[in-house]
C-alpha positions in Angstrom: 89.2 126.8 95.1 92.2 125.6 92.8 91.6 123.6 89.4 88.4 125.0 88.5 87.2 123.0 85.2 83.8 122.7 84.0 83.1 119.8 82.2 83.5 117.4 85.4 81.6 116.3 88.1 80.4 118.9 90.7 79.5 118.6 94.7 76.6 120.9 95.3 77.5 122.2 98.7 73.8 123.5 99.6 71.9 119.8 98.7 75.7 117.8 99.6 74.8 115.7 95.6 77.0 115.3 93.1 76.2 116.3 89.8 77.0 115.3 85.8 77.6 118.7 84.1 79.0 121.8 83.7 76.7 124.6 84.3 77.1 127.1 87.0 74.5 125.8 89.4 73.0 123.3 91.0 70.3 121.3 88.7 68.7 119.9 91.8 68.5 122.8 94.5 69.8 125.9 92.0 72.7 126.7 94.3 75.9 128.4 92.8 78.1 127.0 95.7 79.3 123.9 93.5 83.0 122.3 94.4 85.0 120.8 90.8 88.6 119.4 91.1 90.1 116.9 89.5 91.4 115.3 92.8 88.1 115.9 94.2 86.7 112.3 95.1 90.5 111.0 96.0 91.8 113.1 98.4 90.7 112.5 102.0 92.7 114.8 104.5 90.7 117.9 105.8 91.2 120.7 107.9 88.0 122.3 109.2 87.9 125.7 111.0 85.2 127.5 112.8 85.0 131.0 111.0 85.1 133.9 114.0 84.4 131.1 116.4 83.0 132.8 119.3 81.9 136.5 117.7 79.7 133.7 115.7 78.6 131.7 118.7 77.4 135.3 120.5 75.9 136.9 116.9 73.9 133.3 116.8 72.7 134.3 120.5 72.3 137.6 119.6 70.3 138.3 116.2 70.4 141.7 116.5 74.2 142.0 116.2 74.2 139.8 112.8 75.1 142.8 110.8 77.0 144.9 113.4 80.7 144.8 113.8 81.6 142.5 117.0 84.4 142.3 119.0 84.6 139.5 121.7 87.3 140.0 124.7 87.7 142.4 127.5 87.3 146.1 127.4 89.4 148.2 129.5 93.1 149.7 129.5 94.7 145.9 129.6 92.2 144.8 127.7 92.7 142.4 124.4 90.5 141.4 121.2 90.0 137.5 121.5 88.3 137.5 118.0 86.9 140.1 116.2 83.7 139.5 113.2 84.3 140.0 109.7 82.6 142.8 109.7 85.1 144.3 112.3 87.9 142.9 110.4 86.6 145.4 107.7 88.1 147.8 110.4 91.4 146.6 110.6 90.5 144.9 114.1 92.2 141.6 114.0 92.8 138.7 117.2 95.2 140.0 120.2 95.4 143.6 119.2 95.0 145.9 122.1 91.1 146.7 122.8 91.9 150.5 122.7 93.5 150.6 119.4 90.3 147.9 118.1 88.1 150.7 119.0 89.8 153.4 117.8 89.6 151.5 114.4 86.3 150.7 114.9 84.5 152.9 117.4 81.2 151.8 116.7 81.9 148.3 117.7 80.4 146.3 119.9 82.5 144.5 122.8 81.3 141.4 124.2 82.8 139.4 127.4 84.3 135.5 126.2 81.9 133.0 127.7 84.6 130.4 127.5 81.6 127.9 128.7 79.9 128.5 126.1 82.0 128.2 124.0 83.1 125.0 124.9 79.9 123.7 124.7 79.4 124.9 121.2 82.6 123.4 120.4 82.5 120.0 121.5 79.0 119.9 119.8 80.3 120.8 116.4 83.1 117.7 117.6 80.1 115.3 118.0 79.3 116.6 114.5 82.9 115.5 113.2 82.7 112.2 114.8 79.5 111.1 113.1 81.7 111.6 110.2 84.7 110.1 110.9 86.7 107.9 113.9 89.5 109.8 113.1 90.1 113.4 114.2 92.7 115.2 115.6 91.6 118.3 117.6 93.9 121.6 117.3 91.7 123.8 119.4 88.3 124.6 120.5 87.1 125.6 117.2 89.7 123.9 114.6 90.6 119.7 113.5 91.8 117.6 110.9 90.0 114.6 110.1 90.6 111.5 108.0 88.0 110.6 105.5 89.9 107.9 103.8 87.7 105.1 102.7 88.6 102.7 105.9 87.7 105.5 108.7 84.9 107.2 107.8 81.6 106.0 109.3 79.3 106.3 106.1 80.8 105.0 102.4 81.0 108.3 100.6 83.9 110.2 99.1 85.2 112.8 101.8 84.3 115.9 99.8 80.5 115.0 100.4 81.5 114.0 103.9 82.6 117.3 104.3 79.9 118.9 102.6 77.2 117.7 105.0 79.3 118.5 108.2 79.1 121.8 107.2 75.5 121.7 106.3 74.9 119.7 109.8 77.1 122.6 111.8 75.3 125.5 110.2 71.8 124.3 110.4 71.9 122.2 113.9 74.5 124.5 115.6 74.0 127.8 113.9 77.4 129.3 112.9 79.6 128.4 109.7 82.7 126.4 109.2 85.4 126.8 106.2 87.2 123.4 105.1 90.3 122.5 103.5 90.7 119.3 101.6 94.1 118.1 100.1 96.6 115.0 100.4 97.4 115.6 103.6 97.4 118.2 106.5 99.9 120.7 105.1 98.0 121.2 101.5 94.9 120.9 104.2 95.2 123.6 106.9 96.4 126.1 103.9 93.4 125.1 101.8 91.2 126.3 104.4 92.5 129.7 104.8 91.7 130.6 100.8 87.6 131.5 101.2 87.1 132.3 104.8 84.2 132.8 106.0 81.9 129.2 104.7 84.8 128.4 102.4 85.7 125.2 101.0 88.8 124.6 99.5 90.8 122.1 97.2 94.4 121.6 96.4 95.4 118.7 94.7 98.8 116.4 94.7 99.0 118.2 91.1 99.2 121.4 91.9 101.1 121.6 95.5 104.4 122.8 94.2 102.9 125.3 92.3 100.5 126.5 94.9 103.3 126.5 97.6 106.1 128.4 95.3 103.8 131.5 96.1 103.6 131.3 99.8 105.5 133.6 102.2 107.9 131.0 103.7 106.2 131.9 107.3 103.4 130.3 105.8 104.8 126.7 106.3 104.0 125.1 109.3 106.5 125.0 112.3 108.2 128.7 110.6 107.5 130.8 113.6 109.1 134.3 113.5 112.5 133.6 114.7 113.0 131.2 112.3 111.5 133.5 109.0 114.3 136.0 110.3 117.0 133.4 109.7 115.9 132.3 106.7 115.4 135.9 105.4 118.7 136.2 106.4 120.2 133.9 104.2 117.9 135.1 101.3 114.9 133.1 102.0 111.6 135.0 102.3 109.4 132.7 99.8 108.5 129.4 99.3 110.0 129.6 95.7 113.5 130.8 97.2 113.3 127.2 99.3 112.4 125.3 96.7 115.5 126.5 94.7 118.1 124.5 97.4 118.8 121.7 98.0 117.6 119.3 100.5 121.3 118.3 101.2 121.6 121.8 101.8 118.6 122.5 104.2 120.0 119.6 106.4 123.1 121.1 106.8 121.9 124.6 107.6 119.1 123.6 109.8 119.1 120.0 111.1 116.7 117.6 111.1 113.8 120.4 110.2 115.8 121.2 107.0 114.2 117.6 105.8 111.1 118.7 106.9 111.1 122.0 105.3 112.7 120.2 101.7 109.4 118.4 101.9 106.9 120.8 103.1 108.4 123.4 100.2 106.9 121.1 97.8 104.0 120.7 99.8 104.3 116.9 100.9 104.0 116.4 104.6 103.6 112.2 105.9 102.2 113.9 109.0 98.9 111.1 110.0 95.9 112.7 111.6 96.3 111.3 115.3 93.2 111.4 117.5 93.0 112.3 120.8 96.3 113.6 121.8 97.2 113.0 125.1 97.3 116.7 127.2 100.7 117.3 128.3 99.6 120.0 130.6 96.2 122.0 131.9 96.5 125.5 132.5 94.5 128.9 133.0 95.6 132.8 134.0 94.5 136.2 134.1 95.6 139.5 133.1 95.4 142.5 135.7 93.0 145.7 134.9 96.4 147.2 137.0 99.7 145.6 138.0 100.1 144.2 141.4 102.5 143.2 143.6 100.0 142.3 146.7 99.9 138.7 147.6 96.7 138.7 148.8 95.7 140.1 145.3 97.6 137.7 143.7 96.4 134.5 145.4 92.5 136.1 144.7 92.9 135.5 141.6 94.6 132.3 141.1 91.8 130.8 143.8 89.6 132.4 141.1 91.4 130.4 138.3 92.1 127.0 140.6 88.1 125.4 140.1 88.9 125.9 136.0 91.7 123.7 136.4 90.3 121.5 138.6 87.0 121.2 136.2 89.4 120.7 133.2 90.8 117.7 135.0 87.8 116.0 136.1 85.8 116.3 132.7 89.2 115.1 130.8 89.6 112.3 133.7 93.2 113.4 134.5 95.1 114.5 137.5 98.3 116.5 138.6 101.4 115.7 139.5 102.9 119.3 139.6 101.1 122.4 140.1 102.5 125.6 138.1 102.7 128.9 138.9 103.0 131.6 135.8 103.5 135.4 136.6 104.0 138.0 134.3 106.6 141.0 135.5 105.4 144.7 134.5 108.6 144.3 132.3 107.1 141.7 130.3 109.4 139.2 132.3 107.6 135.8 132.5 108.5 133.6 135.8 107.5 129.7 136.1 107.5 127.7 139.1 106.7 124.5 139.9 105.8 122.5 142.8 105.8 118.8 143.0 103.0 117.0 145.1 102.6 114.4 147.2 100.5 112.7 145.5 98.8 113.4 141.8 95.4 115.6 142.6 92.9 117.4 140.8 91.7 119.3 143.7 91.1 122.4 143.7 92.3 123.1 147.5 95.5 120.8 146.7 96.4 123.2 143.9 95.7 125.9 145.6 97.6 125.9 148.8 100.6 124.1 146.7 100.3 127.7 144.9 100.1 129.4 147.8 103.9 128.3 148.9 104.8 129.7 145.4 103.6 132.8 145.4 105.0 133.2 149.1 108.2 133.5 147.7 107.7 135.0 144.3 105.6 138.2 146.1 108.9 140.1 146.8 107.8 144.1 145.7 107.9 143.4 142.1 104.5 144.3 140.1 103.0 141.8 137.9 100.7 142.1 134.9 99.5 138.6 134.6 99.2 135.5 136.9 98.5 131.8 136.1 98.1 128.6 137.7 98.4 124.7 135.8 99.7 121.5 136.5 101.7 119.0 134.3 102.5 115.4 134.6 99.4 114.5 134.3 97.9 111.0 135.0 94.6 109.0 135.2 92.4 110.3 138.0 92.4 106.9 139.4 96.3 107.7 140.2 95.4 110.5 142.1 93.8 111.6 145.5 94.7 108.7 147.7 91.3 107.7 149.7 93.5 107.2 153.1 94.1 110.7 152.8 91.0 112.7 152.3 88.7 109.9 153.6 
């Protein structure tokens, strides 16, 4: 945690009370995990993350693993780590690497399946958590969110770092797996704050201190940098966040548009970015990578039939349906090829999708081997649009 005083007043993060000294633990419960900031009763913006979301969900399930190195995703040649514990992370594993070099890293791991229901049970019950918090919260994922704990949103009077506090309290006693949380001035300063003290961290960095914390940063550190755009900018000479803050925002503009405002601003570390709840989905998706590549269409439409009642469950329990159904497929050559097919009518069904993806793949099944298939569907509307009565009776 930045700003680290000791004369003012503490959050206990074990009891979630504040406290009037400056000793190294907690007077009332004797924890050490105390949180001091000067900012720390102002600021109101968090970012919360799950800490190795699902190898936590399946150590909870599974005692015996607490203090075994974990690796959740698929084993096998095409195989890929979907999150690795921190104990396997010890290892070198990280997410996405290939399963085969995981294990050669860490031989001794153990390799667990995704549950993705699971998962999304456990998930939406750490959300209920949130909401008893706050009415504002914008979901980035399963296991990740910002929320807004300014006086007028959250649902108890209480600064936000005590808010926070007894979320995390709530989602490791009720739930059983840990969270690490940011809180800053807004979502910037937030989502880097809780990436400092992974795993049960809780982080601060103040108004005060966000130039200074950001001049150290890797300029791919700033949100919307993706690799492409750390290439340019090394290019010209930029690889920190210091090197950024030494031009101009005149300057930025003129080399990069519109996002040169945006990273003028976010090089100093302010970001007017509100936490918006509920985004609306744009799209609803799911695929499937192949043990082997395939160019049969009878393999290919087995497994998008097995993928079609996930999609169609996604858009009944968010109340949606389809206006397009999507087709992804991955060449052995890495190629990706998307295509759509407009419907009739807006449908979340899962025979609808289905035969619409049929006619796809029809064409798309021409000898070339694939490594990957998907199916989604985009323009999505209310389920009351969709399925016409008169037509399925």
């Amino acid at each position: 945690m930045l700003g680290h005083p000791t004369a003012m007043r503490a959050l206990c993060r074990d009891c979630c009370e504040w406290h009037e000294h400056g000793r190294d633990c907690c007077p009332g419960c004797g924890s050490g995990r105390l949180v001091r900031h000067a900012e720390l009763e102002r600021l109101a913006i968090a970012h919360i993350d799950c800490d190795a979301f699902y190898a936590s969900v399946e150590k909870r399930d599974r005692p015996e693993l607490r203090y075994e190195p974990l690796i959740v995703g698929h084993a096998g040649g095409r195989g890929v780590v979907t999150t690795a514990c921190y104990i396997a992370r010890t290892f070198g594993v990280r997410s996405a690497m290939a399963m085969f070099q995981a294990l050669e890293r860490c031989p001794h791991a153990t390799v667990i399946p995704p549950d993705m229901a699971k998962y999304r049970d456990v998930g939406l019950a750490v959300r209920e958590i949130f909401r008893e918090a706050t009415e504002v919260i914008e979901p980035v994922s399963l296991d990740e969110a910002y929320l807004d704990l300014s006086p007028e949103c959250v649902i108890e009077p209480m600064p936000a770092a005590q808010a926070l506090a007894l979320i995390a309290h709530r989602v490791e006693s009720e739930i059983g797996i840990t969270v690490s949380i940011g809180l800053a001035p807004n979502k910037l300063l937030a989502k880097l704050a809780s990436e400092l003290q992974k795993p049960r961290g809780f982080s601060v960095i103040g108004q005060s201190e966000a130039r200074a914390f950001m001049a150290g940063l890797a300029v791919s550190k700033i949100n919307g940098v993706g690799p492409a755009t750390a290439e340019r900018l090394k290019a010209a000479g930029i690889e920190t966040v210091a090197d950024l803050q030494g031009i101009s925002e005149a300057e930025l503009v003129g080399r990069h548009g519109k996002f040169g405002r945006r990273l003028a601003r976010f090089a100093v570390g302010e970001d007017d970015r509100a936490v918006t709840p509920d985004r609306a989905a744009k799209s609803v998706s799911a695929e499937t990578t192949f043990r082997r590549d395939t160019g049969s269409f009878e393999e290919l439409m087995t497994a998008l039939e097995a993928l079609v009642p996930r999609v169609a469950g996604s858009l009944a329990r968010k109340g949606l349906a389809g206006s397009a159904v999507v087709v992804k497929l991955k060449t052995a050559g890495f190629q990706i090829v998307t295509r759509t097919r407009r419907l009739a009518n807006p449908t979340q069904r899962a025979d609808v999708l289905l035969e619409a993806a049929r006619a796809i793949v029809e064409k798309e099944a021409d000898g070339r081997l694939f490594r990957l298939a998907g199916i989604g569907v985009d323009g999505l509307v209310p389920a009351a649009e969709g399925d016409p009565p008169d037509l399925f009776g």
